[in-house]
Every structure is written in structure tokens, then in C-alpha cells.
C-alpha positions as CSV (number, residue, x, y, z in Angstrom):
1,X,93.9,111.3,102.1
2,X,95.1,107.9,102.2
3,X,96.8,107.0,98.9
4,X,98.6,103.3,97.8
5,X,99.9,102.9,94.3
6,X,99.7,99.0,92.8
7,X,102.3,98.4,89.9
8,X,101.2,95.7,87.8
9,X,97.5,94.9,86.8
10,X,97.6,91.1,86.5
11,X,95.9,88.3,88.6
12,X,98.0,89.7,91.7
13,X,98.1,93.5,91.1
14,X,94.3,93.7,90.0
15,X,93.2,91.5,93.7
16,X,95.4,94.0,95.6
17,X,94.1,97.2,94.5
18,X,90.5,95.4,94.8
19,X,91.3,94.7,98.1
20,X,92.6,98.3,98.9
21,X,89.7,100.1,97.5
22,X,87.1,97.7,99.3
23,X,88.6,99.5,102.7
24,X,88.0,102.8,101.8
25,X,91.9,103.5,100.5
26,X,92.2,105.5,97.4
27,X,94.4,103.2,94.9
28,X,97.0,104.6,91.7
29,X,97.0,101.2,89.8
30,X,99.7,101.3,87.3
31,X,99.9,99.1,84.2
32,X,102.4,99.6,81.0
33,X,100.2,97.5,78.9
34,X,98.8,98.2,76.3
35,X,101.4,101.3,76.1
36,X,104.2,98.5,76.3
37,X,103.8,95.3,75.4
38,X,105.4,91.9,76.8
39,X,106.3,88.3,74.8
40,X,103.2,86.7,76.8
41,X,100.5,89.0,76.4
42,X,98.1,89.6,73.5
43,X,95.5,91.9,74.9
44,X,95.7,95.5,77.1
45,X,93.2,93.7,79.4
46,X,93.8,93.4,83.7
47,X,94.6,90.0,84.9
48,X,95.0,88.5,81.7
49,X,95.7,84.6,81.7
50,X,98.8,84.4,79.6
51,X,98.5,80.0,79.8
52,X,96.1,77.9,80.8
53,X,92.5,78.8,81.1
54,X,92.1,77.0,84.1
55,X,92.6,78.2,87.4
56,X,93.3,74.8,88.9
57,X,90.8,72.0,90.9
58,X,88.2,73.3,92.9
59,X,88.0,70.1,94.8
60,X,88.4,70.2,98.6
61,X,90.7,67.3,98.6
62,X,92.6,69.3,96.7
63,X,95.3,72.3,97.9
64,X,94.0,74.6,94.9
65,X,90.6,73.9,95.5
66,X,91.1,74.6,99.6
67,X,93.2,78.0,98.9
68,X,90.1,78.7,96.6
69,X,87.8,78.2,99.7
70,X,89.8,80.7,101.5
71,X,90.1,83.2,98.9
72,X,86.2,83.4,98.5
73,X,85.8,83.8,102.3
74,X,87.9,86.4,102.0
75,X,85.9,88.4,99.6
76,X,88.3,87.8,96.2
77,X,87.4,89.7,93.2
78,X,89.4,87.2,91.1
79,X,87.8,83.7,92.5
80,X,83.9,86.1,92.1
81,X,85.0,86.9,88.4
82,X,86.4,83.4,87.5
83,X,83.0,81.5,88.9
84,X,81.1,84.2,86.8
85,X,82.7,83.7,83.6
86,X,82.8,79.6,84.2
87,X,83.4,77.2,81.5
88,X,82.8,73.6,81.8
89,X,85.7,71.6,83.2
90,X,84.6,69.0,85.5
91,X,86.2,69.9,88.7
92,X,88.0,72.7,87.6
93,X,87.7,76.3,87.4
94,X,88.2,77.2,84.2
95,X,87.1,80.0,82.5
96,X,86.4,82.6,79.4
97,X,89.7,84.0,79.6
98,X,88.7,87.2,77.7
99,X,85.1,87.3,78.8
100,X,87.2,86.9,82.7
101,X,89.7,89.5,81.7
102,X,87.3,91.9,80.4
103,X,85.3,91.9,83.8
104,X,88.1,92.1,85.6
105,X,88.8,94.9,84.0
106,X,85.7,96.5,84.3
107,X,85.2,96.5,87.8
108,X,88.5,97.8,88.6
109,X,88.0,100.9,86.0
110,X,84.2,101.2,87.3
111,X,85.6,101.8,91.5
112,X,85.6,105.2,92.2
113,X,88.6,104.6,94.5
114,X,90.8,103.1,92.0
115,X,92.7,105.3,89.5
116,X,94.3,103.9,86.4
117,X,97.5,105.0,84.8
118,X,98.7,103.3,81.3
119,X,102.4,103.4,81.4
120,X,105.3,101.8,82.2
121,X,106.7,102.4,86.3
122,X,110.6,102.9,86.0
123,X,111.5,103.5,89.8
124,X,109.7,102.4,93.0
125,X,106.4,104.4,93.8
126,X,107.3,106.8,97.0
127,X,104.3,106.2,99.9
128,X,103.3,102.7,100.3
129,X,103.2,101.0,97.5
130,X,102.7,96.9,96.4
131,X,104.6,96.0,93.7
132,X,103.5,93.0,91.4
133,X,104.7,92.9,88.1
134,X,105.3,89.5,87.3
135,X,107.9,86.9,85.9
136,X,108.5,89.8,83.1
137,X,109.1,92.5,85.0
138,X,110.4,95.1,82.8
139,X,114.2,96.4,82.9
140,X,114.1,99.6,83.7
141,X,112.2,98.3,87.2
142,X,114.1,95.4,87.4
143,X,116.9,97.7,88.1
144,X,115.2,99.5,90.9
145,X,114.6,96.7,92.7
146,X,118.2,95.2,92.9
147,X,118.6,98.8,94.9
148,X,115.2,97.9,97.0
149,X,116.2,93.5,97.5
150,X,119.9,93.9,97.0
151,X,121.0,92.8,93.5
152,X,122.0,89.2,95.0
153,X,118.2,88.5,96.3
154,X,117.3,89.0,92.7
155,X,116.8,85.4,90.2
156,X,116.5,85.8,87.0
157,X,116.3,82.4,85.7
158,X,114.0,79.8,87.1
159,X,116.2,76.7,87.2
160,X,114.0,74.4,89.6
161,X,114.2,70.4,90.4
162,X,111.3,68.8,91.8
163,X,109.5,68.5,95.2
164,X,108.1,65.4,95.9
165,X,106.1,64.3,99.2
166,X,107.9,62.7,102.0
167,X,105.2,59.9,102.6
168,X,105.3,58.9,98.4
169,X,109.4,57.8,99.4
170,X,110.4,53.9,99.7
171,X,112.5,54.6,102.4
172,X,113.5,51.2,102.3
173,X,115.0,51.7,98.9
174,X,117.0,54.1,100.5
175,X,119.3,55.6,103.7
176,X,119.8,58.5,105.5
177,X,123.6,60.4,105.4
178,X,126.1,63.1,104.9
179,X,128.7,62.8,102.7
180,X,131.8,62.0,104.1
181,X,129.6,61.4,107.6
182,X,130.2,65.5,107.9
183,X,127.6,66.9,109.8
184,X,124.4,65.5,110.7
185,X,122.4,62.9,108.2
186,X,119.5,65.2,106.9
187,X,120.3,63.9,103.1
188,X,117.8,61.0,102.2
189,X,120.1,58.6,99.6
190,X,118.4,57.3,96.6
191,X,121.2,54.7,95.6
192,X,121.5,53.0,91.9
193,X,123.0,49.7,90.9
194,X,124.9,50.2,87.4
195,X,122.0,48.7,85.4
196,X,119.3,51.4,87.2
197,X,121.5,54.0,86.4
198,X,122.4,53.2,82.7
199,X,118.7,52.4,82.3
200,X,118.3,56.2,84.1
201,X,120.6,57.6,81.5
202,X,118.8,56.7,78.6
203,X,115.2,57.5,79.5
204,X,117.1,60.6,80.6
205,X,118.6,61.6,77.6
206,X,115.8,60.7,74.9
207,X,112.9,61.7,76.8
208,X,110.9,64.7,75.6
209,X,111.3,68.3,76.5
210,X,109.3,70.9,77.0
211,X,109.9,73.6,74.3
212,X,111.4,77.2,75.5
213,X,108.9,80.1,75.0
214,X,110.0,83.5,73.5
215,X,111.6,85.9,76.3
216,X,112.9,82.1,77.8
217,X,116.5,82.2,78.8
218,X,117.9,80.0,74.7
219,X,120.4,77.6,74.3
220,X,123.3,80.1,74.4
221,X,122.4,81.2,77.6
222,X,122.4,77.3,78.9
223,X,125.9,76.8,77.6
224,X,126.6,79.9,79.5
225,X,124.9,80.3,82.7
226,X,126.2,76.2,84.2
227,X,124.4,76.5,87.3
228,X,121.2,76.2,85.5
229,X,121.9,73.8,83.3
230,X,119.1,71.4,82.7
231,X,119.9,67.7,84.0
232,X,119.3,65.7,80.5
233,X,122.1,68.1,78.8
234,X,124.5,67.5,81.3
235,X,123.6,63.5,80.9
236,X,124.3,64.0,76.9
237,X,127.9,64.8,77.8
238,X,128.6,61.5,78.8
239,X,127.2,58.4,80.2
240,X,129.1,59.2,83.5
241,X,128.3,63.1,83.8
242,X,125.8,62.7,86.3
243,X,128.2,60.0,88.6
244,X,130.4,63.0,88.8
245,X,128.3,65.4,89.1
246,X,124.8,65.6,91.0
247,X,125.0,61.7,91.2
248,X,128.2,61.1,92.3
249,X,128.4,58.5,94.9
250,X,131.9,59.5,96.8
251,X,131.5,60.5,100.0
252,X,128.5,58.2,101.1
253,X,128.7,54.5,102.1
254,X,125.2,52.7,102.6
255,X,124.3,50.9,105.7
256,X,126.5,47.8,104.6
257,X,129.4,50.2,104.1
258,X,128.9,49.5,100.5
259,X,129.5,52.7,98.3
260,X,126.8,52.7,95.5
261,X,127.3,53.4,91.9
262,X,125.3,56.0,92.0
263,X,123.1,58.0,94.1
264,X,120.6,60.6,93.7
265,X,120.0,62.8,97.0
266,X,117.0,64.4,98.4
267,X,117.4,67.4,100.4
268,X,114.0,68.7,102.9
269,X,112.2,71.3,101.5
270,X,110.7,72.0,105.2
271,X,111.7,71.4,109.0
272,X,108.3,68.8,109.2
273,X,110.1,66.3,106.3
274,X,106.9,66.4,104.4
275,X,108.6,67.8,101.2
276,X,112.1,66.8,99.0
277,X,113.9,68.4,96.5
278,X,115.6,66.5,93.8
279,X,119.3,67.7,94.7
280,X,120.7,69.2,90.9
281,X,117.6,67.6,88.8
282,X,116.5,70.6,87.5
283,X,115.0,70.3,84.4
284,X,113.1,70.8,81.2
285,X,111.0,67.4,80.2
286,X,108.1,67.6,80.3
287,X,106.0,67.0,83.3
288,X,105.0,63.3,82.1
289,X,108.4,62.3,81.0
290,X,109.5,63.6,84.4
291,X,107.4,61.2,86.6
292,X,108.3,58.3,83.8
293,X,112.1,59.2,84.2
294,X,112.6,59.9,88.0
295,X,110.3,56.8,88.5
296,X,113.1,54.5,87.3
297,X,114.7,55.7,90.6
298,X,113.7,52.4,93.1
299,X,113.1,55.2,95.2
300,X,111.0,57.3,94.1
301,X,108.8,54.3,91.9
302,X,105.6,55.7,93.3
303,X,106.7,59.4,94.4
304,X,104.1,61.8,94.1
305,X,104.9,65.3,92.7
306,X,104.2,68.0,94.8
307,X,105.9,70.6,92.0
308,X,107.5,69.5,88.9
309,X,111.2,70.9,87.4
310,X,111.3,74.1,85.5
311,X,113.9,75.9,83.6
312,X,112.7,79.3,81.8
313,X,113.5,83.2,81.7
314,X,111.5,84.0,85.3
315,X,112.2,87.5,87.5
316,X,111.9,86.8,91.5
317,X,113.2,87.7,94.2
318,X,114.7,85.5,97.0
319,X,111.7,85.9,99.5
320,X,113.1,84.4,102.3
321,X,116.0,87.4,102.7
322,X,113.5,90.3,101.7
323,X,109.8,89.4,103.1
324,X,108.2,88.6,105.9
325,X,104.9,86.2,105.9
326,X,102.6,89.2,105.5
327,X,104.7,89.9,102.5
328,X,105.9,93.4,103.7
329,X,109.7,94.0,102.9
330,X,111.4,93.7,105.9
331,X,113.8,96.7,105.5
332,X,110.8,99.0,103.6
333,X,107.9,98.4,105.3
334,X,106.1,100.7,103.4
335,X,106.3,98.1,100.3
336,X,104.6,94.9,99.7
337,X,105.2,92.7,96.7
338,X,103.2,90.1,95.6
339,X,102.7,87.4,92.6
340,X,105.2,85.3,90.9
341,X,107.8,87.9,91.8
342,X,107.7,86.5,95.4
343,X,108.1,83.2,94.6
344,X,104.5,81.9,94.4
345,X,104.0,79.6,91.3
346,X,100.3,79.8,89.9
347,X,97.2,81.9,89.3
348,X,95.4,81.2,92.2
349,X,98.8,81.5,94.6
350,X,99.4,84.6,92.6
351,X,95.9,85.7,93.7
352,X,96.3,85.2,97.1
353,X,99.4,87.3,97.7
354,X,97.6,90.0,96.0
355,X,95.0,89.7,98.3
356,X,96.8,89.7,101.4
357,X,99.5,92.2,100.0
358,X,96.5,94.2,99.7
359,X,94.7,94.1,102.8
360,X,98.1,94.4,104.6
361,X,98.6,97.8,102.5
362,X,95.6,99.0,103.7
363,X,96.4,98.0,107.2
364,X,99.3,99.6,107.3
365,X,98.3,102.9,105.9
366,X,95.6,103.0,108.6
367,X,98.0,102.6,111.1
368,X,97.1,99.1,111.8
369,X,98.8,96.0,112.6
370,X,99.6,93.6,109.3
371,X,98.2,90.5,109.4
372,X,100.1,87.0,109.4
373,X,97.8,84.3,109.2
374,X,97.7,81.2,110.8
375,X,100.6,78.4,109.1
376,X,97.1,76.0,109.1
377,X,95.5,77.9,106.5
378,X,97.1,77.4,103.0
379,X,97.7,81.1,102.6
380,X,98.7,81.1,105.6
381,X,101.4,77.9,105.0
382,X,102.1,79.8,101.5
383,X,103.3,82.8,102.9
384,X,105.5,81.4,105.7
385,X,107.0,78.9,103.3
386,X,108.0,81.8,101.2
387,X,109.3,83.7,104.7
388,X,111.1,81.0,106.1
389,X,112.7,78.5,103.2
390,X,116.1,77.9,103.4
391,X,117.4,81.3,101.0
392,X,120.4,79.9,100.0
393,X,118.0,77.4,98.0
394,X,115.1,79.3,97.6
395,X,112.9,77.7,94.6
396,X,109.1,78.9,93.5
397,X,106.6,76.9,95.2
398,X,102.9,76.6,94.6
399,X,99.9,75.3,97.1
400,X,100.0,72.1,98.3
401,X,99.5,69.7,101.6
402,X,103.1,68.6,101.8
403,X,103.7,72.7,103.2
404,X,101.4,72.5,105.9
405,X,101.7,71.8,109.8
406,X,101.5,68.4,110.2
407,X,98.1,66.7,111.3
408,X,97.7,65.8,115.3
409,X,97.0,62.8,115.6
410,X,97.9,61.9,111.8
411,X,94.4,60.8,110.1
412,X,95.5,57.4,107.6
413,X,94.1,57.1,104.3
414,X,95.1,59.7,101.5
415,X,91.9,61.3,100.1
416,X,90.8,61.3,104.2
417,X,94.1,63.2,105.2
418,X,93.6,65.8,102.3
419,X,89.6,66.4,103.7
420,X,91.3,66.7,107.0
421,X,94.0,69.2,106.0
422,X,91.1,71.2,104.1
423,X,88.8,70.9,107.6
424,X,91.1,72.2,109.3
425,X,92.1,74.7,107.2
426,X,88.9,76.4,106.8
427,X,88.0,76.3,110.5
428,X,91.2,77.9,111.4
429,X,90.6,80.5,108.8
430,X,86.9,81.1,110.0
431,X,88.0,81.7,113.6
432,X,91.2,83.9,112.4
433,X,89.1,85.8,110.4
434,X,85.9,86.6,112.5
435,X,88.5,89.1,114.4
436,X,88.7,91.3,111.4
């Protein structure tokens, strides 16, 4: 008899074994809580929301709301539960996290193909097995996967900048180069009279941040672990920190041959320029003061924010080295991971790995072929991002239009590109999915 154990029971653990027991596959779901406890969670209860009780816009001109399309046309128990146990919240789906959790829970313990085992998993299941434990992914498993990823493919702090959208840049504020004129010019150059950056500085520096949670990574740790350090820190050391540091201008002469006084770079996130990172701005305002703050940049005055910094205590592994887009190891095929541990940022992106962890499981124990779906689908984009981003600079990344194949022939307007992304989307996911 077919058998695939699930370790973890959260948003992506619980989908996975839903998925697995929905095609006929008898799942061993194993979860240490209530048996052992984590900083986040308060209740022994499956796919417990540990933050927000919203699972994100349900608009179609939104990406959440078109990865939730995609979800319920592929038959997700989370998106089915979370419409259920609904609260009101305008275009949102937010819900009754315990009423949510509860069902979720119920449903699992109520399918006669899904076993459940309370206690904590120390060592990788043998068989084929999808592993989804989570940003707190205990020790004693931590250490088993460093054997399974290779200790180096293995972050344990979350030290992100942010991702803005190629098509928010003033490219006129800006130019294209390498430092020194080494290599080719794929750095766009954000540059900053003295008064822009001194005005920078001090929005910088007294701007407000977003507090650290217990199990976070604490200030000792910052002191300690530099190549995390939080940008507005590094500003407090001195007014000229960030000129010779992230900032620094040497190297990089502007088309007048001029060297600025400072310059912030953006680095591509993808091969279609559609995404930037903030080179070295990772961060810990919050989310508000980080639009206020990076919008001093002449830059990036009307830069949209496609993912926003981060800094906090976060388990994943570096996908691109260990997954492929079906998120199947590529050295153990017989595991899948899914969740936050793969990189996805979100509940509903956490969801979706689950679910195509899951159906991929059960694919493979039947001897068939996993399934990669197509880059036009937002899973589909999701899961190759996570495959195929550069590794040595591998960040989380959540759903969004800026990861997607670019439109032919491009549709103007914003809210009519977004409805055409989401078209398009769906259709190619309808089509792709009629086969199965």
C-alpha cells in the first residue's frame, strides 16, 4: 500500500496531506504540537494562523486574489475552509482563525486515509515524504536537513531588502552601469546629491521600526551576525556609513562622467527586468516608513513595492540549489518540501506549495510524472522563481505580477494589465489542468 508521511500540520502540511488523501494515497501526517510547543503558536490546532487573520485580497486585479482563483480550481481544502469560516473584510479573505483552524482540523482527523501522529519528527521520514515545517522548524530537524540541503543551502536568518517593480522606476532619475565599467551594465544607479542623501540619512535613522518578536534573531545577534545587519543601524554609525558601504559611489561615473555622492543600486530580481532588489537595504522599519524613506530616493519617488524588507529569526532553505519547480529535491526525489521553508512568503503562497507538493507526492508514488506548471500561472511563476533565482541571492518571495512572463503585446493601463495577467493566468491553468 501506498504510504507518504507529511511533517508539519500548518497551512502547507495540512493542503498536502489533503491533497494526497484526495488520490486515494494513505497519508502519516505528523505534527509536534500540542506535544511541543513553538514561540508563535497558542493552540494544538492544524493550520493555525499565527498573524494576521487575513489571507490576503481576493480581488482578480490582484496576484493573491488570482493565486486564490487557481487554488480553488484546483480543489484546495484551505481556500474551501477559509470561504466557509469568512469574516467581513471588504475584499479580503479573512477569516475566524479558530473557527478556520478547528475545521481544518476536523476534516483532516475525519479522512480515513490520513493518519495523525502528535510528536515531534527528529530525522527525515524514509519513503516519500513532504516536509513542511515552517520558519520554526525545530532543531533536532533542522539538523537533518543540513545533511538532506547541504548545511550551506540552509538560512537561518531572514535578512531581506526590498523588491520593487521595474515599470514604478524613473529611469530618468537614474543610469545603467558596473562599477568600475567591469562587466556588463545590469546595475540600475539610483544617484544622490549631498542634500538627498543627508535628507535620506535622517528619515533613515529616526524612522520607526518594526519591533522583533520572541524566537527573532535580538540585538546581540545583530551586532554579531554583520551581514544582516539592518540598514538604519548601520546609518547610526555615522552620517557617511552608508557612502562607504552599500552606497558608496566609487567605481561608477554617471553619463556626464560625473561621480555622484551617493548611489543606491538596484540589482534584477528576474531575466524579464520586471523586479529590483534594493542592493544592502535590508531592513526593519516598518512597511510605511519604508515607502516614506526609500521614496526620498528621486528614483524610486513613485516605486511600487512588490515585497517589503524583513529582518527576523526565519528557517529556509536556498531553493534554487535544492528544488526543482515541482518542488521535488533534486538529489532526493522521493522528498518534497513545501511552505515558508522553500522560500514562499505568505499564507496563501504557503498553501499552494502544499498543494502542488502534494499532488506531486502522489504522482510520484503512483509512478507518475510530477507536474510543472505553466510559468503563466502564478503558481506556476511561484514555483519557477523559487527554482531558478539567482542562489547566491536567494531572498523569500511572495505572489505578485512583477514574476510573471511578460504580456504579448504589453496591454497599457495598470488595473487593465493586472485583469490581463489574471486572464491569462486562469486560461492557461484551465487548459493545463483539463489533462489531469
Amino acid at each position: 500500500m501506498s504510504l507518504v508521511t507529511v511533517v508539519g500540520a500548518g497551512l502547507a502540511g495540512s493542503e498536502a496531506a489533503w491533497q494526497l488523501a484526495q488520490r486515494g494515497i494513505s497519508v502519516r501526517l505528523i505534527e509536534m504540537r500540542p506535544q511541543v510547543t513553538t514561540p508563535a503558536h497558542e493552540t494544538g490546532y492544524f493550520a493555525e494562523l499565527v498573524c494576521s487573520n487575513s489571507l490576503g485580497s481576493s480581488l482578480e486585479s490582484s496576484a493573491g486574489g488570482v493565486l486564490k482563483k487557481e487554488l480553488e480550481r484546483m480543489g484546495s481544502l484551505i481556500i474551501s475552509v477559509a470561504q466557509e469560516h469568512r469574516v467581513p473584510a471588504g475584499g479580503a479573505l479573512a477569516v475566524n482563525r479558530e473557527h478556520f483552524a478547528q475545521a481544518v482540523t476536523e476534516r483532516l482527523l475525519e479522512h480515513p486515509q490520513i493518519e495523525i501522529v502528535h510528536e515531534e519528527c527528529t530525522e527525515i521520514p524514509e519513503g516519500v515524504a513532504v516536509i513542511a515545517t515552517g520558519p520554526l522548524t525545530s532543531p533536532a530537524l533542522t539538523d537533518a536537513l543540513k545533511k538532506v540541503t547541504r548545511s550551506d543551502n540552509l538560512h537561518f536568518y531572514d535578512a531581506a531588502a526590498p523588491i520593487v517593480l521595474g515599470e514604478s522606476i524613473d529611469y530618468d532619475r537614474g543610469f545603467w552601469a558596473a562599477r568600475y565599467g567591469k562587466g556588463t551594465a545590469d546595475y540600475f544607479n539610483c544617484p544622490l546629491t549631498r542634500a538627498e542623501y543627508e535628507e535620506f540619512i535622517e528619515a533613515l535613522v529616526t524612522a520607526e521600526e518594526a519591533p522583533l518578536h520572541e524566537g527573532d534573531l535580538g540585538e546581540a545577534d545583530l551586532t554579531v551576525f554583520e551581514g544582516c545587519m539592518p540598514l538604519e543601524v548601520m546609518a547610526r554609525r555615522g552620517k557617511d556609513a552608508l557612502r562607504y558601504g552599500p552606497f558608496r559611489p566609487v567605481g561608477l561615473l554617471d553619463p556626464e562622467g560625473n561621480r555622484p555622492y551617493a548611489v543606491l543600486q538596484l540589482r534584477l530580481e528576474n531575466t524579464e527586468a520586471s523586479l529590483f532588489n534594493l542592493v544592502g537595504c535590508q531592513t526593519r522599519l516598518k512597511w510605511g516608513e519604508q515607502k516614506r524613506v526609500f521614496g526620498l530616493i528621486p528614483a524610486l519617488r513613485n516605486a511600487e513595492y512588490v515585497r517589503y524588507g524583513v529582518m527576523h529569526r526565519n528557517t529556509f532553505i536556498n531553493s534554487p540549489q535544492v528544488l526543482k519547480a515541482s518542488f521535488q529535491c533534486k538529489d532526493e526525489k522521493r522528498l518534497f518540501m513545501a511552505g515558508q521553508l522553500t522560500g514562499v512568503e505568505g499564507y496563501v503562497e504557503s498553501t499552494a506549495s502544499g498543494l502542488l507538493a502534494g499532488i506531486n507526492a502522489a504522482r510520484c508514488v503512483q509512478g507518475q510524472e510530477v507536474l510543472t506548471l505553466p510559468q503563466e500561472t502564478m503558481l506556476g511563476s511561484l514555483a519557477h522563481y523559487i527554482a531558478t533565482a539567482d542562489p547566491r541571492h536567494f531572498q523569500p518571495m511572495n505572489a505578485n505580477f512583477g514574476i510573471l512572463p511578460l504580456l504579448d503585446p504589453p496591454v497599457r493601463g495598470k488595473r487593465e494589465r493586472k485583469l490581463a495577467y489574471a486572464k491569462r493566468a486562469l486560461e492557461t491553468l484551465d487548459e493545463f489542468w483539463a489533462e489531469f
